[in-house]
C-alpha positions in Angstrom: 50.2 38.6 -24.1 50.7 35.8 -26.1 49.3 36.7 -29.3 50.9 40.1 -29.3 53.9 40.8 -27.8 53.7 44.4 -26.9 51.5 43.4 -24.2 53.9 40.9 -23.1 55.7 43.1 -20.6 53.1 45.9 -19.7 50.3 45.6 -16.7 47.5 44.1 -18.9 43.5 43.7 -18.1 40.9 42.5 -19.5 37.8 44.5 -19.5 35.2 46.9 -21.2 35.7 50.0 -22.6 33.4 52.4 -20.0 35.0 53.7 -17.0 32.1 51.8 -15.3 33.6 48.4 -17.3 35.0 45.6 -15.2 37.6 43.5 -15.0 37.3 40.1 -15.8 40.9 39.3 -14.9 44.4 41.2 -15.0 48.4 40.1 -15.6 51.2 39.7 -12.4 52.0 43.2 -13.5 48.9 44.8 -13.2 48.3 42.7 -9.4 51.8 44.4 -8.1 49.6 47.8 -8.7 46.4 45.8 -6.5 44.6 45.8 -9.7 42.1 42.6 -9.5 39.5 41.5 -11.5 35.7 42.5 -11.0 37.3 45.7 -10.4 36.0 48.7 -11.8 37.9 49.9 -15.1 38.1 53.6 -13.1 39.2 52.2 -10.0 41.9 50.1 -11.5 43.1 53.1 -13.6 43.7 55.0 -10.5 45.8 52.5 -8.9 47.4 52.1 -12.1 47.4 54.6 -14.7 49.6 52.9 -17.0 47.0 49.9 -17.4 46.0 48.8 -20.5 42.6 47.2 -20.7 41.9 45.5 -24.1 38.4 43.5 -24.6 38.0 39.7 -23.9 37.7 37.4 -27.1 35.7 34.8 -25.6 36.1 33.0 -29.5 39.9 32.2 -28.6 39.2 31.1 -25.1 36.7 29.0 -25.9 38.8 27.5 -28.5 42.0 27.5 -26.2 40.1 25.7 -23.6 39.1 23.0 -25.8 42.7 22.4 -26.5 43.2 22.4 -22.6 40.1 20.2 -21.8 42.0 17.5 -25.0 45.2 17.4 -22.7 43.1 16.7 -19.4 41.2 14.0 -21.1 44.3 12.2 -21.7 44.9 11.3 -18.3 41.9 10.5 -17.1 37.7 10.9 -17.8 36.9 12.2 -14.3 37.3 16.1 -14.7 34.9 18.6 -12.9 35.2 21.7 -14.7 35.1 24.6 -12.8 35.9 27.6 -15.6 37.4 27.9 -18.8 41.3 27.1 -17.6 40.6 25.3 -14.4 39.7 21.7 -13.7 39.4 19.3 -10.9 40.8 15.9 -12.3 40.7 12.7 -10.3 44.0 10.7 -11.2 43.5 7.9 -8.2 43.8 5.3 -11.2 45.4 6.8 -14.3 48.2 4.5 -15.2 50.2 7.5 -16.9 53.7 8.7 -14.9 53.6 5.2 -13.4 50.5 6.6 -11.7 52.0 9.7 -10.0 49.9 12.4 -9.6 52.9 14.9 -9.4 54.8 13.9 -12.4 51.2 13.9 -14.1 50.6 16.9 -13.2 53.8 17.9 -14.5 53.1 16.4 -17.7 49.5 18.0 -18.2 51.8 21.5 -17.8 53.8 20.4 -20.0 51.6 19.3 -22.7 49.2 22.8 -22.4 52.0 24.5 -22.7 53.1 22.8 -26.2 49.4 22.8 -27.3 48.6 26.2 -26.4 51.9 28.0 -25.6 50.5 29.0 -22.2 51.9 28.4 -18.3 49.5 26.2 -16.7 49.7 26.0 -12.4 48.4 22.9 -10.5 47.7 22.0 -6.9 48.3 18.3 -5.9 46.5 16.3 -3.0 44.4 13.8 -1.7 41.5 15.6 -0.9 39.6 18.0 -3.2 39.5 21.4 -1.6 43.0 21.3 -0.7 44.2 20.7 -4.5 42.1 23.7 -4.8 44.3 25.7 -2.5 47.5 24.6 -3.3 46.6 25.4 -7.0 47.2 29.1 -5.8 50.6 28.5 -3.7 53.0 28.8 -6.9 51.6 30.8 -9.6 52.8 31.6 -11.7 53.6 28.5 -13.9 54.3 25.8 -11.2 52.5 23.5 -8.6 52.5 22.2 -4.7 51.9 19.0 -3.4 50.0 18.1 -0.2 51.4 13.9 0.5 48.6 12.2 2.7 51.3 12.5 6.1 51.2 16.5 5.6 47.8 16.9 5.0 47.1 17.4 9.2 49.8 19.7 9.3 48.6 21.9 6.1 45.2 22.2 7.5 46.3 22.9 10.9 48.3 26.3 10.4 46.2 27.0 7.0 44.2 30.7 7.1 40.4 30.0 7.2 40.7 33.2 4.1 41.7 30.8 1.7 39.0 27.6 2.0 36.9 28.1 -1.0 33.4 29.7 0.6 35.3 31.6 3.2 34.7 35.3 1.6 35.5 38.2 3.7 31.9 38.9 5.3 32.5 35.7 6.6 36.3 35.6 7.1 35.5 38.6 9.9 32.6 37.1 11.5 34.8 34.0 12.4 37.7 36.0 13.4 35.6 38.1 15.8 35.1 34.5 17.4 38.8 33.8 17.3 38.9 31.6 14.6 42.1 32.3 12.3 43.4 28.9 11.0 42.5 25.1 10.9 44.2 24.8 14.4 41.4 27.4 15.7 38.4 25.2 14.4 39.8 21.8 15.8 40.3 23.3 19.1 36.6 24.7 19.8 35.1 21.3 17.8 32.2 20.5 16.2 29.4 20.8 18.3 30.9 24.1 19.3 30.9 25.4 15.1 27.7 24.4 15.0 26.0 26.1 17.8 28.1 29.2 17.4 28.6 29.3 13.7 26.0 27.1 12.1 25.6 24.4 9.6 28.5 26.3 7.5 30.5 25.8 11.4 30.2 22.1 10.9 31.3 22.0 7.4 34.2 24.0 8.0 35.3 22.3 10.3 35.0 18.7 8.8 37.4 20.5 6.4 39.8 21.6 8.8 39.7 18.0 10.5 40.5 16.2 7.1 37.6 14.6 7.0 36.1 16.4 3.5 38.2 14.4 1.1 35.4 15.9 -1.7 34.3 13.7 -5.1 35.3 15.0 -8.9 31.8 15.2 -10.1 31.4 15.1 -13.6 27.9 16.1 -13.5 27.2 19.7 -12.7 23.1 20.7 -12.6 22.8 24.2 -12.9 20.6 26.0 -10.3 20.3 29.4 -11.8 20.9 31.5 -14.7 21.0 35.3 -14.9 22.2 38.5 -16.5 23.3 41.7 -15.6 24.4 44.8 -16.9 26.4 48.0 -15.2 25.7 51.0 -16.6 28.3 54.1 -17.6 25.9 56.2 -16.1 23.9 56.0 -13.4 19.6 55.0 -13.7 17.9 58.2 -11.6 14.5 56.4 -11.5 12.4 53.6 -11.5 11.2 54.9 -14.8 14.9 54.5 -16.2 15.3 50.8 -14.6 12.0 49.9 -16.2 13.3 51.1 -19.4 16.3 48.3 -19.5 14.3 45.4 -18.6 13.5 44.4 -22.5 17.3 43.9 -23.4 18.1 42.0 -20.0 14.9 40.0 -20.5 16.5 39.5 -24.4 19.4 38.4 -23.2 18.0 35.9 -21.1 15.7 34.3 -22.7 18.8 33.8 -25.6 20.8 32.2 -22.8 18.0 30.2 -21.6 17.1 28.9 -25.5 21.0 28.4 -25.8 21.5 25.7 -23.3 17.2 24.7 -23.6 16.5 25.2 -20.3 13.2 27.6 -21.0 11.0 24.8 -19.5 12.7 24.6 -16.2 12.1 27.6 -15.1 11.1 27.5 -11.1 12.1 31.3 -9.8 12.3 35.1 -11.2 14.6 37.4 -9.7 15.9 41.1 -9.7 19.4 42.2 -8.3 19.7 46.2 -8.3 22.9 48.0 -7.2 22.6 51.2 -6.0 25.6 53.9 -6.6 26.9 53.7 -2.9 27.2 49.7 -3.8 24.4 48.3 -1.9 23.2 45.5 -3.5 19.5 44.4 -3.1 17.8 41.6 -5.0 13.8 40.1 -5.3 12.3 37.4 -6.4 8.9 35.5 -7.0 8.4 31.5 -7.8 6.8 31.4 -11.1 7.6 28.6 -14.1 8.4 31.2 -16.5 9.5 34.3 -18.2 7.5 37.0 -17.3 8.0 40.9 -18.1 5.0 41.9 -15.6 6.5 40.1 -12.8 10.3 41.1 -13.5 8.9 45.0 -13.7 7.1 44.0 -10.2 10.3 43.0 -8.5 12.3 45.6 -10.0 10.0 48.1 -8.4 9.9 46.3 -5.2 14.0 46.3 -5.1 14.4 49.4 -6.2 12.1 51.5 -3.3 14.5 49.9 -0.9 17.3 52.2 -2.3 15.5 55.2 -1.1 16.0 57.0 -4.1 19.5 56.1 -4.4 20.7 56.2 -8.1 21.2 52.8 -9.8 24.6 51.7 -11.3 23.9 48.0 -12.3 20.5 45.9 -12.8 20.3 42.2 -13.2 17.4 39.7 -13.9 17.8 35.9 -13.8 16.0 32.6 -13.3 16.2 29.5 -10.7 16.8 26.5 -12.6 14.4 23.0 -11.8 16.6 20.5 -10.1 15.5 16.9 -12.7 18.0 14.3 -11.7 16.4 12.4 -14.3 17.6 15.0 -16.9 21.1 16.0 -15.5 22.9 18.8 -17.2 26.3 17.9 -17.9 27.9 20.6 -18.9 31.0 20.8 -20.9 34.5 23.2 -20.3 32.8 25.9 -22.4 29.3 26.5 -20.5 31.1 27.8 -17.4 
């Protein structure tokens, strides 16, 4: 939109070119029409015919983002990337804006937006997560503040759907026990979460108590690594899976060479996705690539279908955990 300015005012995606593509994000015009990304390119289309879906250019991203990640480092070195455009940045003792984490965060929009010509949004409070949420609460091109005295109150009426690992398997399970918002989890307590929820119960609701303020960590260890692909048209057999395995296993192994991690290999895994969307996945502890073993769990994933075509097929790799060795990865490995 930016770049060319007959896409500035038309519902816009990003995406392959199949009609089995996906969406890797979409514009405020396309979202009126309920188009979201890792949608399908054919389900998207039907909700909005109009939609036009160009491909990504990961070159101009990356190089935007380094521009982006320039403007966050001038305000302070504790930044916990978390994608290409999004950050968490610790301002507790930045001097810049007399030390004001609104009216820095009003400056780091600003100053993106100078660098890159692009509306930045920002979410403002003293404990992680929260910054998180109110990072969505004035899209586009603005920001919310949480001050320490509101934080009880924004917790307490705030829908469990929109803490970061609340999905929606999990959003229903928690309503079905009459859990809706912060107020909800205070009320049943903790030892109640975690006999009737789990260890997950007792972390949500040290959230919902204020008691996870959360650390910017500017070390992140991967865990995994993996590839997938989804296919135009469907894989009928275990014959046709077996078939794709050499360019996944390509692919991976360039990843893996990429960011030298082909010596910390702890795990092999298979994820298959079956046309009615069931998604099954295998794996085997094993310290590195291995075409036998990947065909082995492909097979073993795939009988589960019960002959169910496949639409999509992904291999990947657990990833040693060496504190020793720590991974720090910059903006442009997420």
């Amino acid at each position: 939109m930016r770049d060319n300015p007959k896409l500035a005012n038309v519902p816009l995606a990003i995406g392959g070119n199949s009609r089995r593509g996906v969406l890797s994000t979409a514009n405020y015009i396309a979202r009126e029409y309920g188009v979201r990304s890792a949608m399908s390119n054919y389900h998207a289309k039907q909700l909005c015919p109009d939609l036009v879906i160009v491909p990504g250019r990961m070159a101009v991203y990356k190089d935007v983002s380094t521009q982006i990640r320039a403007v966050f480092s001038r305000y302070t070195d504790l930044i916990e990337p978390l994608s290409l455009d999004e950050a968490y940045l610790d301002v507790t003792q930045s001097e810049q804006c007399k030390g004001s984490a609104t009216f820095i965060a009003q400056q780091i929009r600003a100053d993106i937006y100078n660098a890159t010509g692009l509306t930045a949004s920002a979410g403002i409070a003293p404990i992680k997560f929260i910054a998180k949420i109110a990072s969505d609460e004035n899209k586009p091109n603005g920001q919310f503040v949480v001050l320490p005295d509101q934080v009880d109150a924004f917790l307490a009426q705030l829908p469990l759907g929109k803490i970061p690992g609340v999905g929606k398997v999990t959003l229903e399970k928690l309503n079905l026990k009459g859990l809706y918002t912060g107020q909800d989890v205070r009320e049943k307590g903790v030892n109640w979460m975690q006999q009737y929820v789990g260890n997950f119960g007792v972390s949500l609701y040290q959230k919902c108590a204020g008691e996870h303020i959360g650390r910017v960590s500017t070390e992140r260890v991967r865990k995994s690594l993996s590839v997938e692909h989804t296919y135009e048209y469907n894989k009928n057999s275990l014959q046709e899976c077996l078939e794709q395995l050499p360019s996944l296993l390509e692919e991976l192994t360039t990843r893996l060479n990429k960011q030298q991690l082909q010596n910390q290999v702890n795990k092999l895994s298979v994820k298959v996705k079956f046309a009615n969307f069931v998604v099954t996945s295998a794996d085997q502890a094993h310290q590195q690539l291995n075409s036998d073993i990947f065909s082995e769990l492909l097979a073993k994933a795939y009988q589960r279908g019960l002959q169910q075509p496949v639409r999509l097929l992904g291999i990947g790799v657990g990833i040693k955990n060496q504190p020793q060795h720590n991974l720090q990865l910059s903006i442009l490995d997420m």
